[in-house]
PDB file of N, CA, C, O and CB in Angstrom:
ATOM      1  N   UNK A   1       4.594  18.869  10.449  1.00  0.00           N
ATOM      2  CA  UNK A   1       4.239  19.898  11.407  1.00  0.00           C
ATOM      3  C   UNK A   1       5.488  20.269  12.200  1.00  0.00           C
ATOM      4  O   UNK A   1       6.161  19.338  12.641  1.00  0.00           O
ATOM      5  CB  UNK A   1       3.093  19.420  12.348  1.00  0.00           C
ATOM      6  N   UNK A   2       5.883  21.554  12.437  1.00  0.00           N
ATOM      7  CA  UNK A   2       7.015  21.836  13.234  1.00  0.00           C
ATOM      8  C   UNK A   2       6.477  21.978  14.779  1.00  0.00           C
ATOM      9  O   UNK A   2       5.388  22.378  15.192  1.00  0.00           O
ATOM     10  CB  UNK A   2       7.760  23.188  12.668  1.00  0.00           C
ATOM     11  N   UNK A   3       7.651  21.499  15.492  1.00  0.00           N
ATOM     12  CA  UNK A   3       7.527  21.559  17.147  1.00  0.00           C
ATOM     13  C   UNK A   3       6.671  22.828  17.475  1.00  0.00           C
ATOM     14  O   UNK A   3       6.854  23.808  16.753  1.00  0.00           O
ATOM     15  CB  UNK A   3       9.131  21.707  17.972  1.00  0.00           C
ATOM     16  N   UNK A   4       6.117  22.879  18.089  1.00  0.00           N
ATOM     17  CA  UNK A   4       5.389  23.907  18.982  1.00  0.00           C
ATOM     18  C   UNK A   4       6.556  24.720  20.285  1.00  0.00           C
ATOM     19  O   UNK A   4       7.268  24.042  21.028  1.00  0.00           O
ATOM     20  CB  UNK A   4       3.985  22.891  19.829  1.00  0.00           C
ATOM     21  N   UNK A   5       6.527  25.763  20.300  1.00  0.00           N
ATOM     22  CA  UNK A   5       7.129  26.442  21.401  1.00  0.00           C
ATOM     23  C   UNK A   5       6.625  25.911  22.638  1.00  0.00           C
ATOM     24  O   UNK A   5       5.588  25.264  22.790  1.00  0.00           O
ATOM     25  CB  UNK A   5       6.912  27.872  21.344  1.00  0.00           C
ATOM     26  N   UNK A   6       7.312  26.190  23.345  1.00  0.00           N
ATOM     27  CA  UNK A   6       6.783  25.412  25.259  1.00  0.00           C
ATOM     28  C   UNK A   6       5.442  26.447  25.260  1.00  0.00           C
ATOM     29  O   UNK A   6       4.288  26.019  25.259  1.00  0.00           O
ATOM     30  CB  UNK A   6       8.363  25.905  27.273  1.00  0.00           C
ATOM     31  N   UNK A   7       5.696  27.478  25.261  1.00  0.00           N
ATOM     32  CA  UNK A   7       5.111  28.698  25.607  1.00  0.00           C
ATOM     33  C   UNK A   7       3.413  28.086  24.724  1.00  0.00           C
ATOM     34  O   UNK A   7       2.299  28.072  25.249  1.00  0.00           O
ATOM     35  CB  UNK A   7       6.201  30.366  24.865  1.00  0.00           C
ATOM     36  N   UNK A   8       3.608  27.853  23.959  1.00  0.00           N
ATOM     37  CA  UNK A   8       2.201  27.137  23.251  1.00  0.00           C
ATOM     38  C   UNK A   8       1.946  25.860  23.722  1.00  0.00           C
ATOM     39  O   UNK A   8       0.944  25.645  24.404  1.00  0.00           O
ATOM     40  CB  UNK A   8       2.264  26.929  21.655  1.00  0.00           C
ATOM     41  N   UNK A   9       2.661  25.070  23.465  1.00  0.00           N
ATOM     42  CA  UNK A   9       2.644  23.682  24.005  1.00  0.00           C
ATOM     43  C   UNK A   9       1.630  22.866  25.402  1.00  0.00           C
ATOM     44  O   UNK A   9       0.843  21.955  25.658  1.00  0.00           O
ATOM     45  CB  UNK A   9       4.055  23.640  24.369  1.00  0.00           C
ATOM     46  N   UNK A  10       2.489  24.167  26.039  1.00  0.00           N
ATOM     47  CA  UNK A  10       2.068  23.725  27.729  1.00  0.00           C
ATOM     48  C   UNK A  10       0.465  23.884  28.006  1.00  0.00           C
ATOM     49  O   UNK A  10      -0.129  23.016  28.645  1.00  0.00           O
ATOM     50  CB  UNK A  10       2.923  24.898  28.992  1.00  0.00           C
ATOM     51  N   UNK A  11      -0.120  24.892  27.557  1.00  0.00           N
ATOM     52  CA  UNK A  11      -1.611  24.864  28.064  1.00  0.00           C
ATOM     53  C   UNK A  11      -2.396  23.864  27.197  1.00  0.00           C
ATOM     54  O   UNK A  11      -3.466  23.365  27.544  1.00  0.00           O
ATOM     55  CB  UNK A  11      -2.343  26.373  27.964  1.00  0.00           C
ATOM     56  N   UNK A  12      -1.683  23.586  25.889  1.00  0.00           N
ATOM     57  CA  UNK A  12      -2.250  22.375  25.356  1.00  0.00           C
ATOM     58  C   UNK A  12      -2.263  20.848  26.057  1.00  0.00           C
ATOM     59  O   UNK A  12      -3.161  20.006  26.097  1.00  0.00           O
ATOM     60  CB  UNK A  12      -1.596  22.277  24.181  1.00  0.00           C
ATOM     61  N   UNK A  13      -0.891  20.840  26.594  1.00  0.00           N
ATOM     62  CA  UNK A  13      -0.855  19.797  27.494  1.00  0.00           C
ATOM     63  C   UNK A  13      -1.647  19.686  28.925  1.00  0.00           C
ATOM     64  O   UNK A  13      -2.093  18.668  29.455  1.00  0.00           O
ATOM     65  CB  UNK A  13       0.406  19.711  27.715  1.00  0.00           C
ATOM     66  N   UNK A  14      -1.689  21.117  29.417  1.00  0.00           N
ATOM     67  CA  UNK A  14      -2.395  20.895  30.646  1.00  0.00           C
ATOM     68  C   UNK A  14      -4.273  21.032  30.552  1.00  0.00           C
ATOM     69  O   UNK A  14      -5.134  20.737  31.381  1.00  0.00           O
ATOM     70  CB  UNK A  14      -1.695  22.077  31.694  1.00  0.00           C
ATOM     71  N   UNK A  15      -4.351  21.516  29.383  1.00  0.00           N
ATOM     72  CA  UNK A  15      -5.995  21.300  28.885  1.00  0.00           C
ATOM     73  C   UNK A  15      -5.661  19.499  29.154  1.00  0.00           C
ATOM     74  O   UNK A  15      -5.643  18.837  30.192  1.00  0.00           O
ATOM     75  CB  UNK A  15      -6.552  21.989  26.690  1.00  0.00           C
ATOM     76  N   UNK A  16      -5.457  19.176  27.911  1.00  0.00           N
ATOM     77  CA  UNK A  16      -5.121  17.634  27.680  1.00  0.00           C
ATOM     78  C   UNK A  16      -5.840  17.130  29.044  1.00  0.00           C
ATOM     79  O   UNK A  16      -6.994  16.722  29.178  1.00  0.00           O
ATOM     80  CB  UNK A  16      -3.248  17.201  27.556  1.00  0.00           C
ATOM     81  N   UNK A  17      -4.858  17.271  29.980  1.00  0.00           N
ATOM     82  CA  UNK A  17      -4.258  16.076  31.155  1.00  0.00           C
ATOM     83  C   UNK A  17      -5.352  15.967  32.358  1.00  0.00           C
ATOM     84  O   UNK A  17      -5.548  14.988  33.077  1.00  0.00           O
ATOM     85  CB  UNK A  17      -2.561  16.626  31.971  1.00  0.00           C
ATOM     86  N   UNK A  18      -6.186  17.560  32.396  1.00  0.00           N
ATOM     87  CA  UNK A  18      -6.994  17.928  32.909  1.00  0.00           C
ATOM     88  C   UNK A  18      -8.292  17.554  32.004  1.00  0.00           C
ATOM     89  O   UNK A  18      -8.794  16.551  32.512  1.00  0.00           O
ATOM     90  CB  UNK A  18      -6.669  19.153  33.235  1.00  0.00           C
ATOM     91  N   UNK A  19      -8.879  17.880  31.101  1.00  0.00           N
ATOM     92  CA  UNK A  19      -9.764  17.368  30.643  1.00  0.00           C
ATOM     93  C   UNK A  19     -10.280  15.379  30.269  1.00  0.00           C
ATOM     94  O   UNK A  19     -11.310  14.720  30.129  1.00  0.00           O
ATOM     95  CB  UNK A  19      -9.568  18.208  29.714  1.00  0.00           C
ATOM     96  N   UNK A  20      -9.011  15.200  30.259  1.00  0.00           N
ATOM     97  CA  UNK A  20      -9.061  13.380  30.092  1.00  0.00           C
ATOM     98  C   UNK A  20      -9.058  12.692  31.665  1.00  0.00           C
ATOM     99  O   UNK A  20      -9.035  11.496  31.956  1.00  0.00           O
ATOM    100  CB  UNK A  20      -7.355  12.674  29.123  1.00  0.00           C
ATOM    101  N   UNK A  21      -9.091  13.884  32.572  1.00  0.00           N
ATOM    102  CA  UNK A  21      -8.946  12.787  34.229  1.00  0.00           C
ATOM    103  C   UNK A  21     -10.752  13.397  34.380  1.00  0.00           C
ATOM    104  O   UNK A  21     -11.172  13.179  35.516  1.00  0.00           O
ATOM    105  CB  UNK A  21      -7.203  13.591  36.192  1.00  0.00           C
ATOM    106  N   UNK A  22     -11.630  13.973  33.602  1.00  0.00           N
ATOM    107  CA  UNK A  22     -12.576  14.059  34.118  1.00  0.00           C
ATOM    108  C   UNK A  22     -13.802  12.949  33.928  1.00  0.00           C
ATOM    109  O   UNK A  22     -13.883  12.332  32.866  1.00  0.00           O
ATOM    110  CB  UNK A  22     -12.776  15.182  33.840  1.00  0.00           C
ATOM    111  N   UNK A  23     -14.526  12.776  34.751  1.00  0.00           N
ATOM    112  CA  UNK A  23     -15.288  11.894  35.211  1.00  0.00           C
ATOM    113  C   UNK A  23     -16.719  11.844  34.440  1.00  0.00           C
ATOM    114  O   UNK A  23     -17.366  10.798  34.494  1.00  0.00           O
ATOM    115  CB  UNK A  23     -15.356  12.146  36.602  1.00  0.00           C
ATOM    116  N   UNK A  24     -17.236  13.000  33.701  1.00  0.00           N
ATOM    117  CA  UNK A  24     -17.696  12.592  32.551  1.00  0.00           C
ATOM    118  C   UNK A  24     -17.102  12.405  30.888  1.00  0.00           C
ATOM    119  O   UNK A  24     -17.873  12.376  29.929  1.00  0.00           O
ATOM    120  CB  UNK A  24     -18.548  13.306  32.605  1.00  0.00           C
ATOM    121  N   UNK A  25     -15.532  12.281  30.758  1.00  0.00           N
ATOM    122  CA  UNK A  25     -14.916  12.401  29.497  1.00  0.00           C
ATOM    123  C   UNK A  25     -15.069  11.095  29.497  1.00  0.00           C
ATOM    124  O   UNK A  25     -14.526  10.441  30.387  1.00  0.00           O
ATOM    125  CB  UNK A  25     -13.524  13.063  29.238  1.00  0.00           C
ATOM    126  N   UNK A  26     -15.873  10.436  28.453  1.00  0.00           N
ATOM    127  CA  UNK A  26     -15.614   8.898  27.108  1.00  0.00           C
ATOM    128  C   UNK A  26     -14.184   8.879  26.531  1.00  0.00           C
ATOM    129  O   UNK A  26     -13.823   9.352  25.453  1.00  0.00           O
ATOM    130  CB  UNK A  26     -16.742   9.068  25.378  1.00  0.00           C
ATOM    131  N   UNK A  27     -13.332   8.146  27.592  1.00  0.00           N
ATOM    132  CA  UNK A  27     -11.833   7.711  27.783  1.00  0.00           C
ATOM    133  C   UNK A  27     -11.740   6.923  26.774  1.00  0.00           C
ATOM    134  O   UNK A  27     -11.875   5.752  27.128  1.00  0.00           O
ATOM    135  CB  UNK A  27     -11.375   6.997  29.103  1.00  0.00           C
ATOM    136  N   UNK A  28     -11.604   7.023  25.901  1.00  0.00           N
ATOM    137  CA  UNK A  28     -10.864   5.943  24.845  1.00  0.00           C
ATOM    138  C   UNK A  28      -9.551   6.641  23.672  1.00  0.00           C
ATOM    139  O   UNK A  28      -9.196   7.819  23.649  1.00  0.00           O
ATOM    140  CB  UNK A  28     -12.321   5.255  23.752  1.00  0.00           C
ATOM    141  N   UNK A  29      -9.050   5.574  22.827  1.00  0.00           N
ATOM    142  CA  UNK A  29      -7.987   5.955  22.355  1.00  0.00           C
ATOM    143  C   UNK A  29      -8.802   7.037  20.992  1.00  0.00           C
ATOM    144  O   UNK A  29      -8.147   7.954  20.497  1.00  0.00           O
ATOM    145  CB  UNK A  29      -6.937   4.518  21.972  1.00  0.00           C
ATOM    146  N   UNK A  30      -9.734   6.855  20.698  1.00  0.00           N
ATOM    147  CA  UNK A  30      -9.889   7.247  19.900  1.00  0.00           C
ATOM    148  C   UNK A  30     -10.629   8.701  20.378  1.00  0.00           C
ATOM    149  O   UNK A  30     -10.312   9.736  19.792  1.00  0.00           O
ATOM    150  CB  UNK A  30     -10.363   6.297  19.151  1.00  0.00           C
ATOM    151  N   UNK A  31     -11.358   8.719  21.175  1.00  0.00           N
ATOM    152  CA  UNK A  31     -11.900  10.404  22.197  1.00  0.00           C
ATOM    153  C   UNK A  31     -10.691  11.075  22.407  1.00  0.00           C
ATOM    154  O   UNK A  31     -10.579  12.282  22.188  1.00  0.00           O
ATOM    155  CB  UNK A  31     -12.668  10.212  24.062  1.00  0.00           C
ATOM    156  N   UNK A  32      -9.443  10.110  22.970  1.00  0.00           N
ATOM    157  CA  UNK A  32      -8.166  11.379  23.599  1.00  0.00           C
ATOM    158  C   UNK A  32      -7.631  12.216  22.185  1.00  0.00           C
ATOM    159  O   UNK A  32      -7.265  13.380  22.020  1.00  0.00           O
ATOM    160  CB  UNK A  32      -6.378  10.399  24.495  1.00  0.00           C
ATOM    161  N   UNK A  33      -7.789  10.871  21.116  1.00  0.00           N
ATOM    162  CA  UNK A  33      -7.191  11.587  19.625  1.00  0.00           C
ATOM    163  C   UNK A  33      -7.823  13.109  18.600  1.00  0.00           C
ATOM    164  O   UNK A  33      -7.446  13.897  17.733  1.00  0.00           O
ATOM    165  CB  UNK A  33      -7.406  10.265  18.538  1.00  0.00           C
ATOM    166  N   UNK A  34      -8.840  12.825  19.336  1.00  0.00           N
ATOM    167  CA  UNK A  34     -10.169  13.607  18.894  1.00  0.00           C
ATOM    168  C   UNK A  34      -9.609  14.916  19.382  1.00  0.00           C
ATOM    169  O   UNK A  34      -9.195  15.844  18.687  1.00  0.00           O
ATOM    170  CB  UNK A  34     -11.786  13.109  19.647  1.00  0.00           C
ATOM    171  N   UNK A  35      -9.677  14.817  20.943  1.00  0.00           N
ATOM    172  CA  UNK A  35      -9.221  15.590  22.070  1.00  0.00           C
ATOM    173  C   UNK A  35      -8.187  16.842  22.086  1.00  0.00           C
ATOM    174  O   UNK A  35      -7.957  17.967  22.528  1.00  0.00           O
ATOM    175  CB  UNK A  35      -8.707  14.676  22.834  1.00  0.00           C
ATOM    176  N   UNK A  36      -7.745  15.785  21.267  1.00  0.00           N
ATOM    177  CA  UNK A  36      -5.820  16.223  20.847  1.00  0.00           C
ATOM    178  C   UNK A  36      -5.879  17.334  19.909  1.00  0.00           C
ATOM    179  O   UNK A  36      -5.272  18.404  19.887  1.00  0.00           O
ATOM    180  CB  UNK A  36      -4.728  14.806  19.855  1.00  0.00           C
ATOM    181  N   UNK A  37      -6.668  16.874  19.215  1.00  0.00           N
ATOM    182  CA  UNK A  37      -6.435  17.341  17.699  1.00  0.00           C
ATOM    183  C   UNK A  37      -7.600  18.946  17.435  1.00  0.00           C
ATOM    184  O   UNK A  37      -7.545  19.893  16.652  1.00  0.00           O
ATOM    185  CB  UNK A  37      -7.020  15.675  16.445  1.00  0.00           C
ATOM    186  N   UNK A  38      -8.586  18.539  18.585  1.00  0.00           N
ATOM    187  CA  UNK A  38      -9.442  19.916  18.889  1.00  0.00           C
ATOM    188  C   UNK A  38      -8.857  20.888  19.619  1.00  0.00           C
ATOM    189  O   UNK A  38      -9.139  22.078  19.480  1.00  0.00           O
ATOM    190  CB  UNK A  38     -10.657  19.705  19.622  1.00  0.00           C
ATOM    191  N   UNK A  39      -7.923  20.397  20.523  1.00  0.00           N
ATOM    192  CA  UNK A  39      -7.147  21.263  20.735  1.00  0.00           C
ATOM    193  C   UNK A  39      -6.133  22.258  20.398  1.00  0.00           C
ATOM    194  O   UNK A  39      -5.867  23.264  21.056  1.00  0.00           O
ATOM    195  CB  UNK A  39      -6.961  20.939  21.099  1.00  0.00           C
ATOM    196  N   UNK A  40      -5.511  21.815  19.133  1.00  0.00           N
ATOM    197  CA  UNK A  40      -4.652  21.932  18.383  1.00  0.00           C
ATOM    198  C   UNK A  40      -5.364  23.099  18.035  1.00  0.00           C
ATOM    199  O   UNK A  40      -5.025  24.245  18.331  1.00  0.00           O
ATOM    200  CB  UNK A  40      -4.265  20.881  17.513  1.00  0.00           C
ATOM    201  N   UNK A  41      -6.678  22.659  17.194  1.00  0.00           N
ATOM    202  CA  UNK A  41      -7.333  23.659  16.694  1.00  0.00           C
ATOM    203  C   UNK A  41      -7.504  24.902  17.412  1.00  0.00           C
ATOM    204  O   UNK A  41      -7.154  25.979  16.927  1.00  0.00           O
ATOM    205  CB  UNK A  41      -8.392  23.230  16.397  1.00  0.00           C
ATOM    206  N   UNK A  42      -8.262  24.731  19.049  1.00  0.00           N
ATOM    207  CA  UNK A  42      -9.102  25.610  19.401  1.00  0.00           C
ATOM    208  C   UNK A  42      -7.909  26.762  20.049  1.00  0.00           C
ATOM    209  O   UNK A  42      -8.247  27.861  20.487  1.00  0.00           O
ATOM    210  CB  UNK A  42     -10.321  24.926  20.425  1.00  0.00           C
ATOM    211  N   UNK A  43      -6.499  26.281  20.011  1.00  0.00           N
ATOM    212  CA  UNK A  43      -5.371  26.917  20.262  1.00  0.00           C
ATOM    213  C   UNK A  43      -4.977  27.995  19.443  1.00  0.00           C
ATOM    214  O   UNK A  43      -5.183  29.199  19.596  1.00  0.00           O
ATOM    215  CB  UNK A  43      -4.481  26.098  20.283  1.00  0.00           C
ATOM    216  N   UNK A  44      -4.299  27.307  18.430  1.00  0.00           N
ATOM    217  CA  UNK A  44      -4.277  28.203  16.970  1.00  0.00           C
ATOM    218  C   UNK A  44      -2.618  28.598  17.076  1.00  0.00           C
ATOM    219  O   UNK A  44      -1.558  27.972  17.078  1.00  0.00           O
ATOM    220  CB  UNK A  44      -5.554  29.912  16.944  1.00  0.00           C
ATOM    221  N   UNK A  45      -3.019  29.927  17.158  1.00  0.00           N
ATOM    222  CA  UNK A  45      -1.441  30.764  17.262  1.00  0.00           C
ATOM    223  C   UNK A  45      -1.204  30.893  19.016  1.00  0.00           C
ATOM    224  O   UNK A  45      -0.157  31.522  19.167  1.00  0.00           O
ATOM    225  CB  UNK A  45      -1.520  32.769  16.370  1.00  0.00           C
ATOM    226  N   UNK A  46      -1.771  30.542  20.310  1.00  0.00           N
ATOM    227  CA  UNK A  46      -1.424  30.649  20.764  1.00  0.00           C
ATOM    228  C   UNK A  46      -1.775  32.073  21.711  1.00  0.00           C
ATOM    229  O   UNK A  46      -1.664  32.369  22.901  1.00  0.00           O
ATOM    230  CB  UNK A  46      -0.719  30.224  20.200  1.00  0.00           C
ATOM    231  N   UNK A  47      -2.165  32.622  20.713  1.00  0.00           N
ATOM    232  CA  UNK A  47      -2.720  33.777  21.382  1.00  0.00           C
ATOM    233  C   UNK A  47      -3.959  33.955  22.215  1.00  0.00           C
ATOM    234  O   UNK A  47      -4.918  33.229  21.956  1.00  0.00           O
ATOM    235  CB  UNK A  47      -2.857  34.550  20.536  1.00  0.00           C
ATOM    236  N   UNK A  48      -4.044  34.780  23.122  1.00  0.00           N
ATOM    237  CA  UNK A  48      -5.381  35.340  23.997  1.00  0.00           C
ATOM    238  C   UNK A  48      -5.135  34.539  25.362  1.00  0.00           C
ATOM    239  O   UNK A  48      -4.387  33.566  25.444  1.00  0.00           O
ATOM    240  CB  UNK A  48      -7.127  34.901  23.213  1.00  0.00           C
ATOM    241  N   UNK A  49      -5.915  35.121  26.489  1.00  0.00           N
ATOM    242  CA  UNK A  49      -5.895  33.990  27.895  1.00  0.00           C
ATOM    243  C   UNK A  49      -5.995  32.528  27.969  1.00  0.00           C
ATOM    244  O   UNK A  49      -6.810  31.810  27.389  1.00  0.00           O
ATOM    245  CB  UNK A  49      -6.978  34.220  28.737  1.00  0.00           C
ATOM    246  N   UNK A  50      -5.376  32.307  28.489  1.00  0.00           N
ATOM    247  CA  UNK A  50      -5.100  30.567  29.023  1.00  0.00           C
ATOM    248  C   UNK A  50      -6.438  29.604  29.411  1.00  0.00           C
ATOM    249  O   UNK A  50      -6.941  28.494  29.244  1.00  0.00           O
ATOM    250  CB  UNK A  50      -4.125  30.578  30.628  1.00  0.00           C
ATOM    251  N   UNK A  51      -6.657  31.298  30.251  1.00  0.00           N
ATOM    252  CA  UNK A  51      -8.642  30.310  30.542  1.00  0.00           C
ATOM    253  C   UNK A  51      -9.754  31.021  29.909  1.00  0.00           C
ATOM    254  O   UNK A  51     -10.824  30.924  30.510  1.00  0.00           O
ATOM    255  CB  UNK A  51      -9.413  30.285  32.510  1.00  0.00           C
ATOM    256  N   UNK A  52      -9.746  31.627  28.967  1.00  0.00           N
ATOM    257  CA  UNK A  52     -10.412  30.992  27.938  1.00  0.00           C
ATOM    258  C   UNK A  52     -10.317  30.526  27.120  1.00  0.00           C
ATOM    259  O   UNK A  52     -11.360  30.465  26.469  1.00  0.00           O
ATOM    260  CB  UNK A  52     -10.864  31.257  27.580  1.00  0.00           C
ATOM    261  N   UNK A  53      -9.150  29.890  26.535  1.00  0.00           N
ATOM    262  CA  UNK A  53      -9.205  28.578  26.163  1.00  0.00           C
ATOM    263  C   UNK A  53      -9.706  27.234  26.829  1.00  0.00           C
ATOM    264  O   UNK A  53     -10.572  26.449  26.445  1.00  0.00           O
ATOM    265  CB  UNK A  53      -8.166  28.431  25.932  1.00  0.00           C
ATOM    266  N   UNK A  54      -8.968  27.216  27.843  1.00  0.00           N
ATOM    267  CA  UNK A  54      -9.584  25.875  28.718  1.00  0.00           C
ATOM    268  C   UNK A  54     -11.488  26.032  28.493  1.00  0.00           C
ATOM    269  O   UNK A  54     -12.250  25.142  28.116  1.00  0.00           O
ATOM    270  CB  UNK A  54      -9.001  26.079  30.879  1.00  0.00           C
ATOM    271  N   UNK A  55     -11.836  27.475  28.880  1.00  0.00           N
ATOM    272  CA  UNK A  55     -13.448  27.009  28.945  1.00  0.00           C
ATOM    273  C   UNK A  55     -13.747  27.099  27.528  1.00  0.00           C
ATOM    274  O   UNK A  55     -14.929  26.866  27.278  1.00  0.00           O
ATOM    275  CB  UNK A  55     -14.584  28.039  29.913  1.00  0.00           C
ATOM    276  N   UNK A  56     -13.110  27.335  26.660  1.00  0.00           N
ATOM    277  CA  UNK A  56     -14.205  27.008  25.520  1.00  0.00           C
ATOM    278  C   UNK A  56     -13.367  25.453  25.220  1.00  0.00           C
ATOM    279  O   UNK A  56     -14.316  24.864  24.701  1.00  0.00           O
ATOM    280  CB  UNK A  56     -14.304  28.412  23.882  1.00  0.00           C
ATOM    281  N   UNK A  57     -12.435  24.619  25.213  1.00  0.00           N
ATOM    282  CA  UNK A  57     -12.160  23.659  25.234  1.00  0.00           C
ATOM    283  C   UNK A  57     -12.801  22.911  26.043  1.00  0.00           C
ATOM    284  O   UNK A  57     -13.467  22.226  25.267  1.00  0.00           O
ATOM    285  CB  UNK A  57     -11.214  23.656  25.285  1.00  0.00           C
ATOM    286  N   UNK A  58     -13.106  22.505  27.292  1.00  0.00           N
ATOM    287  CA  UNK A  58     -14.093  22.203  28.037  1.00  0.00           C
ATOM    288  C   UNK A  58     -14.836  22.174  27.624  1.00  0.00           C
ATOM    289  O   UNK A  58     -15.191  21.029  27.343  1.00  0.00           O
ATOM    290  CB  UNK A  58     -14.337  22.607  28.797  1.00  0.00           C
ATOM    291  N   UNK A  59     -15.932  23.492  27.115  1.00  0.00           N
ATOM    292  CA  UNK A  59     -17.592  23.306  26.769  1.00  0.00           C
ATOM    293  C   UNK A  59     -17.316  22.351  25.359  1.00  0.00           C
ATOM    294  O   UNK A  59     -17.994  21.328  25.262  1.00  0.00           O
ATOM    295  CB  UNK A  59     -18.645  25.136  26.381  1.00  0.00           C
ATOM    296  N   UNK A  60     -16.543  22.601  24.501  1.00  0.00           N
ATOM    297  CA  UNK A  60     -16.434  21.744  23.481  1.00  0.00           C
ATOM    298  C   UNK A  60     -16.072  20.439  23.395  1.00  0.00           C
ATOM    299  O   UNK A  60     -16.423  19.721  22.459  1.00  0.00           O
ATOM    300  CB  UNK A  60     -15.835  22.173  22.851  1.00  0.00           C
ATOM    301  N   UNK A  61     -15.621  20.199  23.999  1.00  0.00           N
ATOM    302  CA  UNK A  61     -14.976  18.608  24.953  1.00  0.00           C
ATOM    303  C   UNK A  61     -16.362  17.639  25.943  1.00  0.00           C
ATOM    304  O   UNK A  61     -16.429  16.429  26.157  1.00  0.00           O
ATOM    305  CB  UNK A  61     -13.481  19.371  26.607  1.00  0.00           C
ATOM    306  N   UNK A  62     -17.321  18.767  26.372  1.00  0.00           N
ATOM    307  CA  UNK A  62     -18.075  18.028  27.026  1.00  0.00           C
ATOM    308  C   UNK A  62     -19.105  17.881  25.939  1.00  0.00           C
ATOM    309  O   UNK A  62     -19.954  16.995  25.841  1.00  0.00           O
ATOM    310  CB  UNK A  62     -18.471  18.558  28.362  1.00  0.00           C
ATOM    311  N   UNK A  63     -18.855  19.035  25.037  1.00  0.00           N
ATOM    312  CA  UNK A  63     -20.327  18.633  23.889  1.00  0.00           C
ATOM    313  C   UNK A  63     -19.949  17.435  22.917  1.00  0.00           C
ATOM    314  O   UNK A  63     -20.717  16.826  22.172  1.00  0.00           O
ATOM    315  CB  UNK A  63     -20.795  20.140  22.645  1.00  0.00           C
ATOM    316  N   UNK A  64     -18.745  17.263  23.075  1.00  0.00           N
ATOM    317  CA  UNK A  64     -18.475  16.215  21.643  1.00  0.00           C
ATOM    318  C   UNK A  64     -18.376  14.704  22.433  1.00  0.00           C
ATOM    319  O   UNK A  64     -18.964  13.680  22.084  1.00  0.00           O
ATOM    320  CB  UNK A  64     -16.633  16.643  20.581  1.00  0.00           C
ATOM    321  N   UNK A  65     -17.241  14.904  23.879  1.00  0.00           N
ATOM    322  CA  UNK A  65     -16.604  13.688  24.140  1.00  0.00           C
ATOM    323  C   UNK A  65     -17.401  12.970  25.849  1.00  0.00           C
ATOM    324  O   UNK A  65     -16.834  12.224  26.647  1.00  0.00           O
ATOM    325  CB  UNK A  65     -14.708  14.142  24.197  1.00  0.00           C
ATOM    326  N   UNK A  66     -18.842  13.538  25.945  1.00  0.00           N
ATOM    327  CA  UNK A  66     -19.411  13.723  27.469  1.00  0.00           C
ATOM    328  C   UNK A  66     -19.885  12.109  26.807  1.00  0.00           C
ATOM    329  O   UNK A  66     -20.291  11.855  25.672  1.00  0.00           O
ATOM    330  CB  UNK A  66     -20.841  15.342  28.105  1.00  0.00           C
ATOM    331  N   UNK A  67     -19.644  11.094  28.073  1.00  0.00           N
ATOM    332  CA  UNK A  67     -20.386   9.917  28.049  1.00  0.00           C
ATOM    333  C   UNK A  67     -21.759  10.286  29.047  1.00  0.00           C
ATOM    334  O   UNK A  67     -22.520   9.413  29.463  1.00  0.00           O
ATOM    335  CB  UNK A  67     -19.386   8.599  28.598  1.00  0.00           C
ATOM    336  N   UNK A  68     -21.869  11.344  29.256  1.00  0.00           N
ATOM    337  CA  UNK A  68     -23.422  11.692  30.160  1.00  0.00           C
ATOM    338  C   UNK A  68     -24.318  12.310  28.969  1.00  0.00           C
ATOM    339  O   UNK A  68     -25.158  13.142  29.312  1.00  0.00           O
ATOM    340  CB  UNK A  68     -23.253  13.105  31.697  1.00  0.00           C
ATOM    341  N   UNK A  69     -24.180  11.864  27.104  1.00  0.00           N
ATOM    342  CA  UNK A  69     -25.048  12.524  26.425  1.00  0.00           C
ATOM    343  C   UNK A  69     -26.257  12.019  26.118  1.00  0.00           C
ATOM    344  O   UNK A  69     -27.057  12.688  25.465  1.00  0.00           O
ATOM    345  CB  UNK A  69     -24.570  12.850  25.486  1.00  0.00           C
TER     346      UNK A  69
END
């Protein structure tokens, strides 16, 4: 896989950092990997607003990784 531009990178990271400090996310090594890797996906090329990504990452994050299921 080649490096990601910052310009892509960063909202992946700040989804990340923000979605794993929340208080219903199932914290484990194997949920953050999950996490990671849906993100990757729900990113893509990078394109479209910042927050909507976060909310459809979120709703998808709480449907897969919510320990309140």
């Amino acid at each position: 896989m080649k490096p990601l531009p910052a310009c892509q990178a960063k909202p992946i990271l700040r989804a990340y950092e923000s979605l794993t400090r929340e208080n219903w996310f199932n914290r484990n090594a194997v949920t953050e990997r999950e996490l990671l890797k849906m993100l990757f996906t729900l990113r893509g090329d990078g394109s479209g607003p910042e927050d909507a990504f976060y909310k459809a990452a979120e709703d998808e994050a709480r449907r897969r990784f919510s320990k309140m299921r």
